[in-house]
C-alpha positions as CSV (number, residue, x, y, z in Angstrom):
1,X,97.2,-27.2,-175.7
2,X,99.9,-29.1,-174.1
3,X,102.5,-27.6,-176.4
4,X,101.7,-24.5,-175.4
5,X,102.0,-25.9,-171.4
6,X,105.4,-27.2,-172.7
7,X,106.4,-23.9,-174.0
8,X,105.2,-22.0,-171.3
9,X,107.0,-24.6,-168.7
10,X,110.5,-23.6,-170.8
11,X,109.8,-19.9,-170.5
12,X,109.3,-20.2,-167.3
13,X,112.3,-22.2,-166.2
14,X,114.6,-20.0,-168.3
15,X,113.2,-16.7,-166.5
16,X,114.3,-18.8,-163.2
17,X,117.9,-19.0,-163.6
18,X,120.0,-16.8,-161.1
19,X,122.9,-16.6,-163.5
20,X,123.9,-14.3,-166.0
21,X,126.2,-15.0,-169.5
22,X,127.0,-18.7,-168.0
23,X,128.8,-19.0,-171.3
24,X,131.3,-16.5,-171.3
25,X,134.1,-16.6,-174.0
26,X,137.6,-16.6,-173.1
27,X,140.0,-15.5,-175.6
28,X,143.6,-16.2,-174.7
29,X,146.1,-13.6,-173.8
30,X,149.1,-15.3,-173.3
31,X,150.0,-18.7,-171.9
32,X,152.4,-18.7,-169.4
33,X,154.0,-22.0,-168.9
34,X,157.7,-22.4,-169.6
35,X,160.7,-24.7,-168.4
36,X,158.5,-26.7,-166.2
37,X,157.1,-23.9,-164.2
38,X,153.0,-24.7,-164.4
39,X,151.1,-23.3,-161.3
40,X,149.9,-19.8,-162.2
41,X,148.8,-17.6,-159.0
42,X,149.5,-13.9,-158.8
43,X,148.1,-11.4,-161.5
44,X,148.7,-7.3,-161.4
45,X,148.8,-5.2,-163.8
46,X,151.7,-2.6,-164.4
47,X,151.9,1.1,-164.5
48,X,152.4,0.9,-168.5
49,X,149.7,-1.6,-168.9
50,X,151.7,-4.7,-169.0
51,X,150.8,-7.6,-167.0
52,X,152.6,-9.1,-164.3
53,X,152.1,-13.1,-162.9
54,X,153.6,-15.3,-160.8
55,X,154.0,-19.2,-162.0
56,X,155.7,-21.5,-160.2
57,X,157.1,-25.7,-160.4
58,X,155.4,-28.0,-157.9
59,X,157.4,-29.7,-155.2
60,X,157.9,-33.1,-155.4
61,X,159.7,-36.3,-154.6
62,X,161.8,-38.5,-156.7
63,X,162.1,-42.3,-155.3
64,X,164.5,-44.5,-156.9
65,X,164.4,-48.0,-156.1
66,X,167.9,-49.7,-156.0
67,X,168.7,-53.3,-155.4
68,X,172.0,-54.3,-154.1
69,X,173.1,-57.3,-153.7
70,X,170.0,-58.5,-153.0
71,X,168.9,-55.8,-150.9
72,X,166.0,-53.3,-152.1
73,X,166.2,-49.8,-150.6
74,X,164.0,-47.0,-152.0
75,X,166.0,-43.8,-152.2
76,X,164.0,-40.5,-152.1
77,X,165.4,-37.3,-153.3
78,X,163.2,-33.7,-152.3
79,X,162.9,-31.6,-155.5
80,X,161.8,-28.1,-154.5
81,X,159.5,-25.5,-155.8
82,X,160.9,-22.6,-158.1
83,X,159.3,-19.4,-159.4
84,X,159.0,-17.0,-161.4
85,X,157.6,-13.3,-162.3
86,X,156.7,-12.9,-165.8
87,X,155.5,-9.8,-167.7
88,X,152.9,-9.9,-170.3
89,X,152.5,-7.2,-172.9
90,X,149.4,-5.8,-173.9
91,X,150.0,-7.6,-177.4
92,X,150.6,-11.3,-175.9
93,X,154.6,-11.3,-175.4
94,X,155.4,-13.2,-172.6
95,X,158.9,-12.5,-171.0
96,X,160.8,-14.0,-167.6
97,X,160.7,-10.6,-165.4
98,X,162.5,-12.2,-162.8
99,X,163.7,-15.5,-161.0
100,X,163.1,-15.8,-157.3
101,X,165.0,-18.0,-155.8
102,X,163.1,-20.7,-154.5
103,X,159.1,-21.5,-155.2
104,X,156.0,-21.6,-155.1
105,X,155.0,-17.5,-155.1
106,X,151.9,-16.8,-153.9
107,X,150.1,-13.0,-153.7
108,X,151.6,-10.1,-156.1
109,X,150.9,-6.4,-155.7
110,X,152.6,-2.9,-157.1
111,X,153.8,-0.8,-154.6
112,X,153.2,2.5,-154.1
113,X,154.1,4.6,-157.1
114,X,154.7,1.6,-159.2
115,X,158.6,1.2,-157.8
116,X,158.3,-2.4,-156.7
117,X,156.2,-5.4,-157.2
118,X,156.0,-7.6,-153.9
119,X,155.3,-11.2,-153.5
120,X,154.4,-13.8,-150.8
121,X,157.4,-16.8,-150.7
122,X,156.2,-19.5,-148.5
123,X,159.0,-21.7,-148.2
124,X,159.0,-22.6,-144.7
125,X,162.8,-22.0,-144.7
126,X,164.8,-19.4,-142.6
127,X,167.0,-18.3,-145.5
128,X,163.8,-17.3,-148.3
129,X,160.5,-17.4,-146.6
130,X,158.8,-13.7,-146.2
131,X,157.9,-11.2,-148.5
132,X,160.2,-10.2,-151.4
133,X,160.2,-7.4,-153.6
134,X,161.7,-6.7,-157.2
135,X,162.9,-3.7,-158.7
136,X,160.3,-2.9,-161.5
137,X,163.5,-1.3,-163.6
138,X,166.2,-4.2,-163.0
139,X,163.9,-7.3,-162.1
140,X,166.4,-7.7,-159.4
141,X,164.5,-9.5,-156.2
142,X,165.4,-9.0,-152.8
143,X,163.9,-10.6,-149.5
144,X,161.4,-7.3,-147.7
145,X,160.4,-8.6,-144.8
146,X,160.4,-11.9,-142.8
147,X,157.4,-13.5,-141.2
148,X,157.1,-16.7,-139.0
149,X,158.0,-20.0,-140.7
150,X,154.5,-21.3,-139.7
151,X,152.6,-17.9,-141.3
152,X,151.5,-19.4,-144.6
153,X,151.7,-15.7,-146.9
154,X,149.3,-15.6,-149.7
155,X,147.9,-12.7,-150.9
156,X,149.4,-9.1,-150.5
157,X,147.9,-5.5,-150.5
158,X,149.1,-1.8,-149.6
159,X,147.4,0.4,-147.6
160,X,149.3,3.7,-148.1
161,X,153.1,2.2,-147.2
162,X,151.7,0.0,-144.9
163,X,151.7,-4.2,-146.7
164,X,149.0,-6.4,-145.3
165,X,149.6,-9.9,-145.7
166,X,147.3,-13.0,-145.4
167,X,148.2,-15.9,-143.5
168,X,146.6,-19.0,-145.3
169,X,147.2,-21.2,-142.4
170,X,146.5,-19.7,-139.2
171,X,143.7,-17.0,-139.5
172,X,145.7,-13.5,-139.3
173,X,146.7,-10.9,-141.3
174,X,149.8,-9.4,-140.5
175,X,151.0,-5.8,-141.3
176,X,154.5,-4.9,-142.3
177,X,155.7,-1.5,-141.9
178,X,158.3,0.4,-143.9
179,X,160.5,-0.2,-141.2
180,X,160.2,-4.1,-142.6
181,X,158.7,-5.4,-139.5
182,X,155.7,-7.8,-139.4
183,X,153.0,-7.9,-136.7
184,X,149.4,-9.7,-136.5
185,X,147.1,-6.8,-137.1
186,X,143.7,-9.1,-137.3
187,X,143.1,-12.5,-136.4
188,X,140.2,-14.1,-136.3
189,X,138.6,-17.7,-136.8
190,X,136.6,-16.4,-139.4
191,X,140.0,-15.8,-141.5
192,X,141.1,-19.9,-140.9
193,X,140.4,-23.1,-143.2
194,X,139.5,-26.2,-141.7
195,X,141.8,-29.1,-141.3
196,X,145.0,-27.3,-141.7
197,X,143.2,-26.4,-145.6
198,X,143.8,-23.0,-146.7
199,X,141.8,-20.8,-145.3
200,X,142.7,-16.8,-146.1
201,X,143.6,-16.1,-149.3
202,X,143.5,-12.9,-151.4
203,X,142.8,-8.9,-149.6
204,X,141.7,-5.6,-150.9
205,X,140.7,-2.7,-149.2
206,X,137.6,-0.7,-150.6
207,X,135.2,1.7,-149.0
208,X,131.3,0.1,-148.6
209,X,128.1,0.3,-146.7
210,X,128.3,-0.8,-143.0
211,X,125.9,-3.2,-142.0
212,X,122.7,-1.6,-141.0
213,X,120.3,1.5,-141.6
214,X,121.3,4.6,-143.9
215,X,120.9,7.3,-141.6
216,X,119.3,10.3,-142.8
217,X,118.7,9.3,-146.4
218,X,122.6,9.5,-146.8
219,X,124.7,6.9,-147.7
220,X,128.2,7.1,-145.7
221,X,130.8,4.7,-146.6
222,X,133.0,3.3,-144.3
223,X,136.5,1.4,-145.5
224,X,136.8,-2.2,-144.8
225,X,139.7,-4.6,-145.6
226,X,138.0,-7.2,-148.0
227,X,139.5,-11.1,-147.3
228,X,138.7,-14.3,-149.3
229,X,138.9,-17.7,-147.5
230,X,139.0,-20.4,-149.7
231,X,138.3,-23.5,-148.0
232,X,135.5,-22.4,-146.3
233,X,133.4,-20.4,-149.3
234,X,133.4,-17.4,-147.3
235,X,134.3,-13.2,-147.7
236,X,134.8,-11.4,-144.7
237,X,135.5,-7.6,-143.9
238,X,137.8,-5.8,-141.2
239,X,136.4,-2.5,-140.4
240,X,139.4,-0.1,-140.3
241,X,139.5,2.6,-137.3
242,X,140.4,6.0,-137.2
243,X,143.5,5.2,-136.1
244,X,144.5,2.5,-138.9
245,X,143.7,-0.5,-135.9
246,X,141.6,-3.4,-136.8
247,X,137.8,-3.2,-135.9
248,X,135.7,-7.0,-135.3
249,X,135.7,-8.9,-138.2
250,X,132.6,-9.8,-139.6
251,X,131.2,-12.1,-141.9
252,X,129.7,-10.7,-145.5
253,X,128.5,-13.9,-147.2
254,X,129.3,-17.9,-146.7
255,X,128.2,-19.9,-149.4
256,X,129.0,-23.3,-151.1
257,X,129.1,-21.1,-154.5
258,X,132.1,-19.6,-153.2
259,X,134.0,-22.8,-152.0
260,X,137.3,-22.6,-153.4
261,X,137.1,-18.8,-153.9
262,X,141.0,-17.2,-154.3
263,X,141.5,-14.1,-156.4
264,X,139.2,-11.0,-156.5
265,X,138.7,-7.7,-157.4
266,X,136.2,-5.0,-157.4
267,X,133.9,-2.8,-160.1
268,X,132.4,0.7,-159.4
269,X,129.1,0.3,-158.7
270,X,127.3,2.0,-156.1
271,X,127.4,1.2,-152.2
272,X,131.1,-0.1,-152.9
273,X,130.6,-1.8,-156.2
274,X,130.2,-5.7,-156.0
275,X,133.0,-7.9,-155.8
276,X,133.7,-10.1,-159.2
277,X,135.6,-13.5,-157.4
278,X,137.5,-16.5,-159.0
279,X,136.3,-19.5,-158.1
280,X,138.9,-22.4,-158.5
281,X,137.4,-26.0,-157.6
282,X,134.0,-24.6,-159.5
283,X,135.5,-23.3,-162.4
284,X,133.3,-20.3,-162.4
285,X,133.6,-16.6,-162.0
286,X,131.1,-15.0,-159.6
287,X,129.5,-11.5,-158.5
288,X,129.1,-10.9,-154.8
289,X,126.7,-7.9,-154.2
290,X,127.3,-5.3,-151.5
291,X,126.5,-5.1,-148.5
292,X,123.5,-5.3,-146.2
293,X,122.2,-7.7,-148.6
294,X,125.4,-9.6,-149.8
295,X,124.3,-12.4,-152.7
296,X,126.2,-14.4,-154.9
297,X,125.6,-14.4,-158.5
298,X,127.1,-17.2,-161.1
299,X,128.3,-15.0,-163.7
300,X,130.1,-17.7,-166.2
301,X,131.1,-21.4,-165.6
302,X,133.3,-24.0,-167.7
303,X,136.4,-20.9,-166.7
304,X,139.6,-23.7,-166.3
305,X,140.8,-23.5,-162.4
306,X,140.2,-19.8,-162.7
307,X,142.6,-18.0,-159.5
308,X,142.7,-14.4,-160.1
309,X,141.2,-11.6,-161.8
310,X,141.6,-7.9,-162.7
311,X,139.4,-5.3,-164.6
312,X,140.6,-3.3,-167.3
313,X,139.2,-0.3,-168.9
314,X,136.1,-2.4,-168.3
315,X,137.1,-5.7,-169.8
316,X,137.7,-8.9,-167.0
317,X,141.0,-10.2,-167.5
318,X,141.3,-13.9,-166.0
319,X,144.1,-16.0,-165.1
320,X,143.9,-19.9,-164.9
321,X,145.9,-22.1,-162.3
322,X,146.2,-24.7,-165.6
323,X,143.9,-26.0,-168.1
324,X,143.1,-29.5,-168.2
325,X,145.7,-32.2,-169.6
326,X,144.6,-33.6,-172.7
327,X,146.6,-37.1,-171.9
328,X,148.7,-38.0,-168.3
329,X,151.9,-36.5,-170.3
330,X,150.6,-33.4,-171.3
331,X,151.5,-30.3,-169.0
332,X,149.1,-27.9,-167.2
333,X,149.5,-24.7,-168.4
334,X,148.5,-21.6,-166.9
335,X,146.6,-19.3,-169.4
336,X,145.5,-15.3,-169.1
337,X,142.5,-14.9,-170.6
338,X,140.1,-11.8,-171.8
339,X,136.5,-12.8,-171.2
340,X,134.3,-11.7,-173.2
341,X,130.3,-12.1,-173.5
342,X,129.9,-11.9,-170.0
343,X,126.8,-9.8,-168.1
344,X,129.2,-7.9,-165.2
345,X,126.9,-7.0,-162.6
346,X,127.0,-2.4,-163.4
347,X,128.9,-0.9,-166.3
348,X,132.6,-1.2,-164.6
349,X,135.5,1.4,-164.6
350,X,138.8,0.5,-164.3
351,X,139.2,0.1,-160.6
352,X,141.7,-1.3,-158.2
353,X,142.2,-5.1,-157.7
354,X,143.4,-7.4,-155.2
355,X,146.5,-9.7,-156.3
């Protein structure tokens, strides 16, 4: 009798776990570090198929210590970020798309009709900091639009011609026109991190339920623009007007499973599909179901410092800030992985996702 208490306690606890395919297998794509360049960011995926990242150097500061007759002085010397764009082939190849000219890059999107790639530079200095574009032919960059030195830009989406840009610092979004100017078209304290932390992070738009009753056994969708904020584990929705304004933003879920949430994208499940997050500091991929009833659902953990995602004819492709050193000299180096054995929430199409 008690084994049979002790096997019924185990059945029971198993049938309790809110998580699906915890251990999900990553096979490795590609890994992307080269020439010092370690912090992988941006992911997007090509009109041919390829692949397209961002990776970046860290800034630092070198200190030299230097005696002189007797004198110590410590010497410091400011080493800036760099970055890159690299393309990934279907089969692994890894090749330097193009050099920007200073570091770190942040959000990556395609343009409309595939023309340009775009990326968030936030230098902080007059000469590079903005959005830059890059000829998808040539690789040549070129600097798209400026934005405020203090505007922190992270990640990047289109919404016809229009670019929308989040501000990881100070709780907007800003809209850049094809005329190249920038102006805050939603802010919100909802959108901000707390102690000067980063707070808005990656955007997509996608049509979903609007909080409250279906009218007339009809489900209307309504579009929203989709923002992660990573400090404070929360996704929050901008209901777009007629007239392409900003509507009040709301909150669709908070919780301290989505602390440290970046990268996201969506599948194509019904009332607006569910959103399928990366979840750096936890190492973990995660589900958000629609709204009214947003949940979070863990769908694999152990995923190394996982910051963006895309779905592919139905397979998740991941992309790791860096996986752990395996000494103090080793290098981080960001990997794209396929995962496989993983439980997605619906059986997914490929659908659009949010660099």
């Amino acid at each position: 009798m008690p084994r049979v208490l002790a096997l019924l306690t185990i059945l029971a606890m198993l049938l309790t776990v809110p998580t699906a395919a915890l251990a999900a297998s990553l096979v490795s794509v590609a890994t992307l570090e080269a020439n010092g360049l370690q912090l992988g960011e941006g992911l997007v995926q090509g009109t041919a198929g390829d692949f397209f990242t961002t990776v970046s150097s860290p800034a630092s500061t070198n200190r030299f210590l230097r005696i002189l007759f007797g004198s110590t002085q410590i010497e410091e010397t400011a080493v800036v970020s760099t970055g890159e764009v690299r393309r990934v082939t279907a089969t692994g190849e890894v090749s330097v798309f193009s050099t920007l000219p200073a570091g770190p890059l942040f959000g990556l999107t395609m343009g409309p009709g595939g023309r340009h790639l775009y990326v968030s530079l936030p230098t902080g200095r007059s000469e590079t900091h903005g959005i830059w574009r890059i000829d998808t032919v040539s690789g040549q960059p070129e600097r798209y639009a400026t934005l405020p030195l203090e505007a922190q830009p992270r990640g990047l989406t289109f919404r016809g011609t229009d670019l929308f840009v989040a501000d990881g610092s100070n709780g907007r979004i800003y809209k850049v026109g094809t005329g190249r100017d920038s102006q805050v078209w939603a802010s919100d304290a909802l959108l901000k991190g707390r102690f000067g932390r980063v707070g808005a992070s990656s955007l997509a738009f996608n049509k979903a339920r609007p909080l409250g009753l279906v009218l007339g056994g009809t489900e209307t969708l309504q579009e929203f623009l989709y923002v992660s904020n990573t400090d404070a584990g929360r996704v929050v929705r901008i209901p777009i007007f007629s007239d392409g304004s900003a509507g009040p933003v709301e909150e669709l879920i908070r919780s301290s499973l989505l602390e440290g949430i970046r990268g996201f994208t969506f599948d194509t499940g019904p009332s607006g599909g569910s959103l399928i997050a990366t979840v750096s500091s936890g190492n973990r991929l995660v589900a958000v179901s629609p709204a009214p009833d947003a949940k979070v659902q863990i769908l694999a953990e152990a995923v190394p410092a996982p910051v963006n995602d895309l779905l592919q004819n139905g397979t998740l492709f991941v992309l790791s800030a860096g996986t752990p050193p395996i000494d103090n000299a080793s290098p981080v180096r960001p990997v794209l992985w396929r995962v496989t054995d993983i439980l997605l929430p619906v059986p997914v199409q490929p659908s659009a996702t949010a660099p």
